[in-house]
VOBA-1610 file (N, C-alpha, C; in pm, whole numbers, padded with zeros to 5 digits, always signed):
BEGIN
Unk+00084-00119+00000Unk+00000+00000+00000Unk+00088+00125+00000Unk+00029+00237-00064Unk+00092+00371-00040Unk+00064+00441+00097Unk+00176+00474+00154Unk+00138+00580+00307Unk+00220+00714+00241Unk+00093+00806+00231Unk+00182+00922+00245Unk+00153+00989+00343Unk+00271+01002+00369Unk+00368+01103+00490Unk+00379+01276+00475Unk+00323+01305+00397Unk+00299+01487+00353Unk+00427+01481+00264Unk+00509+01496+00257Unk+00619+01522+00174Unk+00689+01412+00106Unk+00660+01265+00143Unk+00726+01163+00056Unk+00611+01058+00097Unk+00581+00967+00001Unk+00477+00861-00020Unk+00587+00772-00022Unk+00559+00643+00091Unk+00629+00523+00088Unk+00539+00394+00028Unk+00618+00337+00012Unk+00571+00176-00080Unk+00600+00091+00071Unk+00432+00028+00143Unk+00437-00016+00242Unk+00382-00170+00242Unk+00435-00288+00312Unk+00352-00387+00281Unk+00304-00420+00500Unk+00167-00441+00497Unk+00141-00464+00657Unk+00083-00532+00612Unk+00083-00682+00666Unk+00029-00797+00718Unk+00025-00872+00818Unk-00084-00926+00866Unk-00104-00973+00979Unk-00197-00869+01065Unk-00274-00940+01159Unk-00357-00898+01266Unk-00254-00743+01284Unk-00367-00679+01347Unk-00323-00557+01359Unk-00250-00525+01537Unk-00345-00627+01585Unk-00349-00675+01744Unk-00205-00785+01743Unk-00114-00814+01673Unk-00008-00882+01695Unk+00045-00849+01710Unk+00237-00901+01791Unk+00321-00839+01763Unk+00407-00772+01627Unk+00431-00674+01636Unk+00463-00627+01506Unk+00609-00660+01483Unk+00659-00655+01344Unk+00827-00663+01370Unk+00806-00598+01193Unk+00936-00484+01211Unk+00985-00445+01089Unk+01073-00423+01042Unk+01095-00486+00922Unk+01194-00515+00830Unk+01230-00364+00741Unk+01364-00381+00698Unk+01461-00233+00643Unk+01595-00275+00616Unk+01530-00273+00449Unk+01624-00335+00353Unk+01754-00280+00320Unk+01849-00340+00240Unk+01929-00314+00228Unk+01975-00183+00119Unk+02085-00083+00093Unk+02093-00021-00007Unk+02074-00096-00140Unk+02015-00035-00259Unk+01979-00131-00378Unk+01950-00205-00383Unk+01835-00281-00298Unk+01748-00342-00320Unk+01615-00333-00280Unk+01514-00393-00211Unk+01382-00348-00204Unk+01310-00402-00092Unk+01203-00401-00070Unk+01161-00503+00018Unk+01107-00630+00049Unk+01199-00652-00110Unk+01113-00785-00117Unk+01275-00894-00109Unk+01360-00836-00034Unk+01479-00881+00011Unk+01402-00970+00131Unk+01321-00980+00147Unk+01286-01052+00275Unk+01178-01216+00236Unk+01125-01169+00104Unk+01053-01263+00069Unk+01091-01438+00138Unk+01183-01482+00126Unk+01228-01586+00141Unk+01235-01673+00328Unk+01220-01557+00382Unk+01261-01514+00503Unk+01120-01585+00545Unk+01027-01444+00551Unk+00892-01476+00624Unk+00815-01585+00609Unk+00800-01662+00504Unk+00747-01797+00530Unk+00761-01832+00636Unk+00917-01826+00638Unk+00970-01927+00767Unk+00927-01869+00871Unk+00867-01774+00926Unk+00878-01710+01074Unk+00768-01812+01131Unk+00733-01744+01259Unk+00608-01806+01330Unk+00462-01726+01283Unk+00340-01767+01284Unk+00218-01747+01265Unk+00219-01652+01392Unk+00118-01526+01360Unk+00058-01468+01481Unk+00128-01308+01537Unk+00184-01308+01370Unk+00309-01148+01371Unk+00234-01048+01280Unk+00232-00951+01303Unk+00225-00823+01209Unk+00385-00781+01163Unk+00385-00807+01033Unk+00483-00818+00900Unk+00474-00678+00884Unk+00562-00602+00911Unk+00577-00456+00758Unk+00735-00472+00707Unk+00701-00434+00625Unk+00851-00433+00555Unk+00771-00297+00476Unk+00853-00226+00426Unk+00906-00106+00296Unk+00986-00046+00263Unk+00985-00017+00161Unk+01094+00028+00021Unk+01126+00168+00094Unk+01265+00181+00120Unk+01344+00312+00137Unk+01293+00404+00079Unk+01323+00576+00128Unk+01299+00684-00005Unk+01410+00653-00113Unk+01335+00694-00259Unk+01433+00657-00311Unk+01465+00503-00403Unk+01390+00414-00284Unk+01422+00252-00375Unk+01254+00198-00412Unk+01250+00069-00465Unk+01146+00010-00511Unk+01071+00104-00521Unk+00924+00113-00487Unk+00774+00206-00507Unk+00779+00293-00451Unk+00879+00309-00352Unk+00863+00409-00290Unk+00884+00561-00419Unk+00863+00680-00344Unk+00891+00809-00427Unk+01008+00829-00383Unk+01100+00926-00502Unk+01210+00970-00505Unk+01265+01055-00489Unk+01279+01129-00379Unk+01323+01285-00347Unk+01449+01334-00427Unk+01424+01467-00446Unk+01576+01479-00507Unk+01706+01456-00388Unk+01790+01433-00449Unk+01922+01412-00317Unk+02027+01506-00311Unk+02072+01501-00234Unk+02130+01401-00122Unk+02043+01366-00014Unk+02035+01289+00028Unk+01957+01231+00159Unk+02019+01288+00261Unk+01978+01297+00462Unk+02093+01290+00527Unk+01971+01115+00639Unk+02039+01083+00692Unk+02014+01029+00772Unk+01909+01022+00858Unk+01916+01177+00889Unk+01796+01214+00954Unk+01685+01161+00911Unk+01713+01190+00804Unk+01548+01143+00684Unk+01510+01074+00696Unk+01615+00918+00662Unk+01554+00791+00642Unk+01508+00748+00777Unk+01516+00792+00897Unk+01520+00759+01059Unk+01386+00837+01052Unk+01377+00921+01002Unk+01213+01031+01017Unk+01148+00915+00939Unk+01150+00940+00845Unk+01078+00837+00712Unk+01053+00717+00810Unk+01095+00677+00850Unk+01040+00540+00942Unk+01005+00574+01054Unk+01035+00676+01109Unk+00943+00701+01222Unk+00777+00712+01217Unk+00808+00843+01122Unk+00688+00894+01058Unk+00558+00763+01004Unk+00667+00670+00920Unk+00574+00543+00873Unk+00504+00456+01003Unk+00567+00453+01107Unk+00503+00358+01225Unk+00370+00451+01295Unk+00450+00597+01324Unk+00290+00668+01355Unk+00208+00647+01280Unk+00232+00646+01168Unk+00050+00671+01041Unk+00019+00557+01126Unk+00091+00378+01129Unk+00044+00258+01129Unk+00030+00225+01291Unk+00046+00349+01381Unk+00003+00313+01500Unk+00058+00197+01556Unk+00207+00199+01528Unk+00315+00081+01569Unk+00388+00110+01722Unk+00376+00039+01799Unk+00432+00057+01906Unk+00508-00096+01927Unk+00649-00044+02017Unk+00720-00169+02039Unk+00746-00284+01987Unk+00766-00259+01875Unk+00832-00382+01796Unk+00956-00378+01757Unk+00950-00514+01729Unk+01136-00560+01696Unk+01154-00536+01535Unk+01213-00420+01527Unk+01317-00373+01426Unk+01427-00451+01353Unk+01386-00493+01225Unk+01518-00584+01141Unk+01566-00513+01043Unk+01743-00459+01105Unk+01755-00370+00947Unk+01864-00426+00890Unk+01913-00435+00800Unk+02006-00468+00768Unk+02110-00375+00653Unk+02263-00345+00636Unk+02344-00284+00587Unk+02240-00164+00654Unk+02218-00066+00555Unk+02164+00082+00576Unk+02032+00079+00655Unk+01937-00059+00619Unk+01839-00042+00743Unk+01883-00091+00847Unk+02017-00126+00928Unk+02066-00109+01072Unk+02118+00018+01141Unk+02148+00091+00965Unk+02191+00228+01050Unk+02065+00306+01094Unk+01937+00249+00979Unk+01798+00336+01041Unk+01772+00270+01137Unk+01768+00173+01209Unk+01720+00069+01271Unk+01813+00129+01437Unk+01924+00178+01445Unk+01992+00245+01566Unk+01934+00387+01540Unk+01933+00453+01477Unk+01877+00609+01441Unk+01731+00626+01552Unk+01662+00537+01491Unk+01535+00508+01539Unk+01543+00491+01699Unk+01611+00346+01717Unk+01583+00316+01828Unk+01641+00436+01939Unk+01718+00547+01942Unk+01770+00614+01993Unk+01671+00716+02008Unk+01593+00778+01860Unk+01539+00895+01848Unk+01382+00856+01920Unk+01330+00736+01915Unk+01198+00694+01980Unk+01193+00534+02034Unk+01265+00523+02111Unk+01212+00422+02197Unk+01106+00301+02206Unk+00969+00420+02206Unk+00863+00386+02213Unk+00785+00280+02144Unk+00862+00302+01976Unk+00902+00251+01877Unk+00923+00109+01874Unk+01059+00097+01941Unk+01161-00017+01929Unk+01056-00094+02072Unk+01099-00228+02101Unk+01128-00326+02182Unk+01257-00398+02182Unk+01295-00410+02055Unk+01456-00483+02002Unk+01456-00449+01916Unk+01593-00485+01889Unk+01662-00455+01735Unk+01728-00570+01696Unk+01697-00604+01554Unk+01811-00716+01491Unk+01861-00655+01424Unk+02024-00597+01414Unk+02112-00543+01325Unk+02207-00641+01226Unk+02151-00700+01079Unk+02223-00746+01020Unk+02333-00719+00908Unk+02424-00709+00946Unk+02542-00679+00822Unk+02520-00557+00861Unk+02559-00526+00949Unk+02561-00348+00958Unk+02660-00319+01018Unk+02675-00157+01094Unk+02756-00182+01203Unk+02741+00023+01250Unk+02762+00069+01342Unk+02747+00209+01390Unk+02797+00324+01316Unk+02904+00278+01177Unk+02977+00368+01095Unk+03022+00272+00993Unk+02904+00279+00866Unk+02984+00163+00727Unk+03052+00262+00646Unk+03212+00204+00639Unk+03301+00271+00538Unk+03322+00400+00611Unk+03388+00494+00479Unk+03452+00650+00480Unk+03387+00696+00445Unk+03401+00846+00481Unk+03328+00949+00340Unk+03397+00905+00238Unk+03513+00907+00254Unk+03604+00896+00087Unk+03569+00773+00006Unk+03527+00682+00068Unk+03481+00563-00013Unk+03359+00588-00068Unk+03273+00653+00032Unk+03153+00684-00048Unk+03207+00786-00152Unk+03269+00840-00116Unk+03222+00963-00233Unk+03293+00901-00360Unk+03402+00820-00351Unk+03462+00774-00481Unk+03341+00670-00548Unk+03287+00634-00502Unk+03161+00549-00549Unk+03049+00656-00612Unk+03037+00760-00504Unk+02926+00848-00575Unk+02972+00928-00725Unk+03115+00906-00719Unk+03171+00973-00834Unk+03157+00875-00960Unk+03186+00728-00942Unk+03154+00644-01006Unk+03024+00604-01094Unk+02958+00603-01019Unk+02828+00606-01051Unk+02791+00760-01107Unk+02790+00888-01079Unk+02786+00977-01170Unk+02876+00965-01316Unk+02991+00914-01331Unk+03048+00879-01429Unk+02991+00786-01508Unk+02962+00665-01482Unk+02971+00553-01570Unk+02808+00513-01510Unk+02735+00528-01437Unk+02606+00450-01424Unk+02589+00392-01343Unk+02499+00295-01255Unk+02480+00166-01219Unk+02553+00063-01235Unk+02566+00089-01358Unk+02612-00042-01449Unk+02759-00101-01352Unk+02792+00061-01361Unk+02960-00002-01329Unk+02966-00043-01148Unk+02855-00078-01089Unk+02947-00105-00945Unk+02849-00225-00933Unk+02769-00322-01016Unk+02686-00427-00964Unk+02796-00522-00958Unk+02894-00564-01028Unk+02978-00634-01040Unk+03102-00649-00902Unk+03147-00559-00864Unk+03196-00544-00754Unk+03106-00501-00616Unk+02996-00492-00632Unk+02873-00526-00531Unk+02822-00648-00500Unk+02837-00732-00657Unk+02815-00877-00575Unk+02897-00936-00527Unk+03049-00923-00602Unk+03142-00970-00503Unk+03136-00962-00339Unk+03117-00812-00290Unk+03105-00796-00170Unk+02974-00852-00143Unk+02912-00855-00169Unk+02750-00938-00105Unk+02766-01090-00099Unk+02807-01169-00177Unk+02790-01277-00173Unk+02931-01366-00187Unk+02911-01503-00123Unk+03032-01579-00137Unk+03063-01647-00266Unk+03188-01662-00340Unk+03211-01711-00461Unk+03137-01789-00540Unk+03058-01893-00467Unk+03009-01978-00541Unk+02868-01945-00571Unk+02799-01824-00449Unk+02661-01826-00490Unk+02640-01711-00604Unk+02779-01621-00633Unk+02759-01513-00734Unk+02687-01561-00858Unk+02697-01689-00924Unk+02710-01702-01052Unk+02559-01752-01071Unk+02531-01732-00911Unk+02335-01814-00938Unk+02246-01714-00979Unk+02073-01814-01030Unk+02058-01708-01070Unk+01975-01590-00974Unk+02014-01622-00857Unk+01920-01542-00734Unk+01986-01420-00730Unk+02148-01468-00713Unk+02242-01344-00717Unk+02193-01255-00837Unk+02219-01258-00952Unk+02210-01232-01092Unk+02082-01127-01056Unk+01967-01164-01019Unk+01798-01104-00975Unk+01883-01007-00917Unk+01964-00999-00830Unk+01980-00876-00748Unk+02061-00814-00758Unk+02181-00861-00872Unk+02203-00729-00876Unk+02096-00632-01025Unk+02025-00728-01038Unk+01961-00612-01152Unk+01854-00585-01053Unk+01842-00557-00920Unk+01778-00474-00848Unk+01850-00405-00828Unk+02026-00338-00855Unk+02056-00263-00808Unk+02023-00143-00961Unk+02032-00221-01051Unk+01999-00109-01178Unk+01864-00093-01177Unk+01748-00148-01140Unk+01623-00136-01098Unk+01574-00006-01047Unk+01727+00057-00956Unk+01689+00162-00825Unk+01702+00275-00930Unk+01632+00358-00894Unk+01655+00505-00895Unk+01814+00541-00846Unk+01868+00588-00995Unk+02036+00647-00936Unk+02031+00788-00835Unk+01936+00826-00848Unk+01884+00925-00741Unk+01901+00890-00617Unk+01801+00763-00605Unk+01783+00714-00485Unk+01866+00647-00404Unk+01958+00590-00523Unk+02090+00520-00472Unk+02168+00617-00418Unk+02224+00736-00471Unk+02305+00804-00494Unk+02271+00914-00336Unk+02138+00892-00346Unk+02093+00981-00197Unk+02091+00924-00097Unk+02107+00792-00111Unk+02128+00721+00017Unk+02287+00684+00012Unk+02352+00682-00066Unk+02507+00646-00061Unk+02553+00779+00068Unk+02507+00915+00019Unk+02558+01063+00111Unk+02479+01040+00185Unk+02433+00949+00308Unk+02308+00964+00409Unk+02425+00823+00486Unk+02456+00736+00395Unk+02565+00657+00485Unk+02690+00715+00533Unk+02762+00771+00437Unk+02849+00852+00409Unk+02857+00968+00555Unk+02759+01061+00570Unk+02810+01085+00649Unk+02702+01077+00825Unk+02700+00929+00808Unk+02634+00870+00929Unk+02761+00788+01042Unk+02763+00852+01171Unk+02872+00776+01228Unk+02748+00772+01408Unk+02725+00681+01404Unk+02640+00604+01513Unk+02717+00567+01641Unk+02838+00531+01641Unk+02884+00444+01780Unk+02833+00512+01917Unk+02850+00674+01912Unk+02878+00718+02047Unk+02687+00686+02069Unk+02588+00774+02001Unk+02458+00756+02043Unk+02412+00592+02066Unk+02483+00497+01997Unk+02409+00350+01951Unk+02482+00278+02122Unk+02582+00393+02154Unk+02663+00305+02301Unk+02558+00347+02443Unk+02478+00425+02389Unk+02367+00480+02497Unk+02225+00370+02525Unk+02214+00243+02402Unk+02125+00203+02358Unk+02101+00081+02478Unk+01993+00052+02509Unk+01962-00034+02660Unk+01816-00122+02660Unk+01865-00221+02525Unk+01797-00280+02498Unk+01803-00414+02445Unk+01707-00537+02428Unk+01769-00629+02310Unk+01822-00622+02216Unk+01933-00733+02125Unk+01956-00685+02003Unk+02033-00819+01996Unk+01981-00837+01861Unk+02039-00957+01829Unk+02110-00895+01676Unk+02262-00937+01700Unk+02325-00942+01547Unk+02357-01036+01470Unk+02357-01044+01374Unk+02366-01164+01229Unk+02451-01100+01140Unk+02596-01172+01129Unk+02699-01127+01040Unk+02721-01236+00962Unk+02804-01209+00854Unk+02877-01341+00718Unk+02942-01347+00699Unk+03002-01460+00722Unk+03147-01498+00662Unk+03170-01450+00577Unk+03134-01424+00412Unk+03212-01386+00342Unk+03120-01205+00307Unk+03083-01178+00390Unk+03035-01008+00354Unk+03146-00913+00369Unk+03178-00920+00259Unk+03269-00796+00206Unk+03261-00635+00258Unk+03089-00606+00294Unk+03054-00497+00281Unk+03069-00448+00441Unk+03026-00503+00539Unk+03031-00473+00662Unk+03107-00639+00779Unk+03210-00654+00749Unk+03295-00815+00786Unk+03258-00779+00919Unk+03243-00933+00950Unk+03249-00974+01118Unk+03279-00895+01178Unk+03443-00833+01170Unk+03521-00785+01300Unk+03452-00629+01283Unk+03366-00574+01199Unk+03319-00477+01184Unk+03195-00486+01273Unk+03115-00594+01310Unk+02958-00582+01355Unk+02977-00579+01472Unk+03119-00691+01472Unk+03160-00723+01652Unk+03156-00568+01733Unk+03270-00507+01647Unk+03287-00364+01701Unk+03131-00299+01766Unk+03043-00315+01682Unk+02857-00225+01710Unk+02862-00288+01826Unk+02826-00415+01803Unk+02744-00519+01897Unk+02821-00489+02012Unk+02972-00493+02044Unk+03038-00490+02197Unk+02990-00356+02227Unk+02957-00289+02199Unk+02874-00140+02260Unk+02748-00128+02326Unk+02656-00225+02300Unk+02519-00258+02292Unk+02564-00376+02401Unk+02516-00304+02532Unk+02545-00401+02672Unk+02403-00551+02641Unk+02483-00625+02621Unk+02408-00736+02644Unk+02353-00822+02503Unk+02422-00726+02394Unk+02397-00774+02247Unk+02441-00942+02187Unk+02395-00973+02159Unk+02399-01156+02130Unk+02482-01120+01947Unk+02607-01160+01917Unk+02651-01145+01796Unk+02592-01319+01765Unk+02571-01352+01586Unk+02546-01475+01538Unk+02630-01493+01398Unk+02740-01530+01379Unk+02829-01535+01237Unk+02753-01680+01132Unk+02690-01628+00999Unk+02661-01770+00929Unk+02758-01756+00835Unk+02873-01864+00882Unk+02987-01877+00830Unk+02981-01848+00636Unk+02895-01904+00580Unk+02905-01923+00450Unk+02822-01805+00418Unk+02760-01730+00443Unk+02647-01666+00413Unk+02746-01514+00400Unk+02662-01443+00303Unk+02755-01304+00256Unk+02686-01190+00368Unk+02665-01044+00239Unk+02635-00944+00329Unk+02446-00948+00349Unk+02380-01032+00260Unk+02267-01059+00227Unk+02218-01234+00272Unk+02217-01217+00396Unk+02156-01332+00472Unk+02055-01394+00428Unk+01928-01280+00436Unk+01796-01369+00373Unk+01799-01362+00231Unk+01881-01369+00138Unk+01860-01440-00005Unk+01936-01554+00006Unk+02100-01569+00069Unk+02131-01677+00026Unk+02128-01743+00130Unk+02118-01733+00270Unk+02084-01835+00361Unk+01936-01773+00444Unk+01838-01812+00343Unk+01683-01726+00433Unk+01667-01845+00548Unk+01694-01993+00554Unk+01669-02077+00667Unk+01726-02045+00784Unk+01853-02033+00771Unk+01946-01982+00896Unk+01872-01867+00965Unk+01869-01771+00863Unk+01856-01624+00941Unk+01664-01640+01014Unk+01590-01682+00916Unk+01501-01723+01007Unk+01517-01775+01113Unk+01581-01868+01138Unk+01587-01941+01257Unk+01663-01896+01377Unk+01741-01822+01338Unk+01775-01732+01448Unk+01727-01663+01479Unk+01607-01536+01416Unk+01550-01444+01396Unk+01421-01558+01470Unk+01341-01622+01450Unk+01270-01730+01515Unk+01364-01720+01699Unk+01416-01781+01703Unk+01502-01774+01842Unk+01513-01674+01920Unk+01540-01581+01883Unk+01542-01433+01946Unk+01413-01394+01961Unk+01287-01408+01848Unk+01158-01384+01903Unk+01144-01429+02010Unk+01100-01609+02030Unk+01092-01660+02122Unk+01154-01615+02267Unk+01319-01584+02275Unk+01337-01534+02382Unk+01319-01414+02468Unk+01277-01303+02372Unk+01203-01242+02439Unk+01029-01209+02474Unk+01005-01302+02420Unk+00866-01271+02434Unk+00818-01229+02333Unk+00860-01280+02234Unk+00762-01145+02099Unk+00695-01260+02010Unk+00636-01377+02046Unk+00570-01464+01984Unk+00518-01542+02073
//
């Protein structure tokens, strides 16, 4: 469904009882929200599902850019008031973990937990971003899916054709939208506010994720008093496409232990 928010209309999907626990999903840069498809089967019966498309990606609308941070953390704030969301467990992963700490800091009320996957309190440099944003103003899309799947996925699952689907979700995106969320990572640095954070949180990292490595999540997670880290050895920066059983099942586990099913 469309929610508009007065100034940007998001591409929203809510399912499930309205009276359930809620939990929401926040996809990765260049891709959509249907990064999760594979995932939710597997959960438990008896959840209110939202997932939606970033400003900028899938259905959502496309602001002109640069993005800052602020935004995408408003933009999801803003989306749970329309939907009258209280206390649910937050799943973001790469850029939806940096909204996913933004949030939980700026409203509480919001959060109950957080699952931060492939993320971490500060991804990359400015200078990396910006040599990328230069890239992509130069040459297109075109030129960084190739060294995007490398970093997303482990050697053998690049050449499938699931991988292949995603990265032509990254030419799919609005270079706008990409490009406005690249300067919204860029200059997002989380540790000191995300070390204030006093809550559940379960993390899920990959062996072979190029984009945000282990010793990168470890760093978030040892900040976050009481944070549970989970490494799926084979699995890249994109958990629920190439291992959606695992990450369910952990994501399953962590419901259960706190109470949210």
């Amino acid at each position: 469904m469309r929610v508009d928010l007065g100034d940007i209309t998001l591409n929203v999907e809510d399912d499930g009882p309205r009276t359930s626990p809620p939990i929401v999903f926040c996809h990765a840069l260049g891709t959509n929200l249907h990064l999760w498809d594979d995932v939710l089967p597997l959960l438990p019966n008896g959840l209110r599902i939202i997932r939606y498309d970033l400003r900028g990606h899938g259905a959502s609308d496309v602001p002109k850019g640069p993005y800052s941070m602020g935004a995408l953390v408003r933009d999801a704030e803003r989306m749970l008031d329309h939907l009258a969301v209280r206390d649910a467990v937050f799943v973001g992963i790469s850029i939806g973990g940096l909204i996913a700490q933004g949030l939980a800091v700026k409203r509480l009320d919001h959060i109950r937990a957080l699952v931060l996957s492939n993320t971490a309190a500060k991804i990359g440099t400015r200078s990396v971003w910006n040599k990328r944003i230069a890239e992509i103003e130069a040459h297109g899309l075109e030129s960084i899916v190739a060294p995007t799947l490398e970093r997303w996925f482990a050697p053998g699952f690049r050449k499938s054709e699931t991988a292949k689907r995603w990265g032509q979700s990254i030419l799919d995106t609005s270079v706008e939208g990409y490009l406005g969320c690249c300067a919204a990572i860029a200059g997002t640095d989380f540790y000191t506010p995300t070390s204030g954070l006093r809550l559940a949180c379960l993390g899920i990292g990959g062996g072979y994720d190029g984009s945000t490595p282990a010793d990168l999540m470890r760093e978030t997670l040892d900040i976050i008093p009481g944070a549970r880290f989970e490494l799926l050895q084979r699995s890249g920066h994109l958990p629920p496409v190439d291992a959606p059983e695992a990450f369910a099942a952990l994501l399953t586990t962590f419901l259960q232990e706190i109470g949210h099913v």
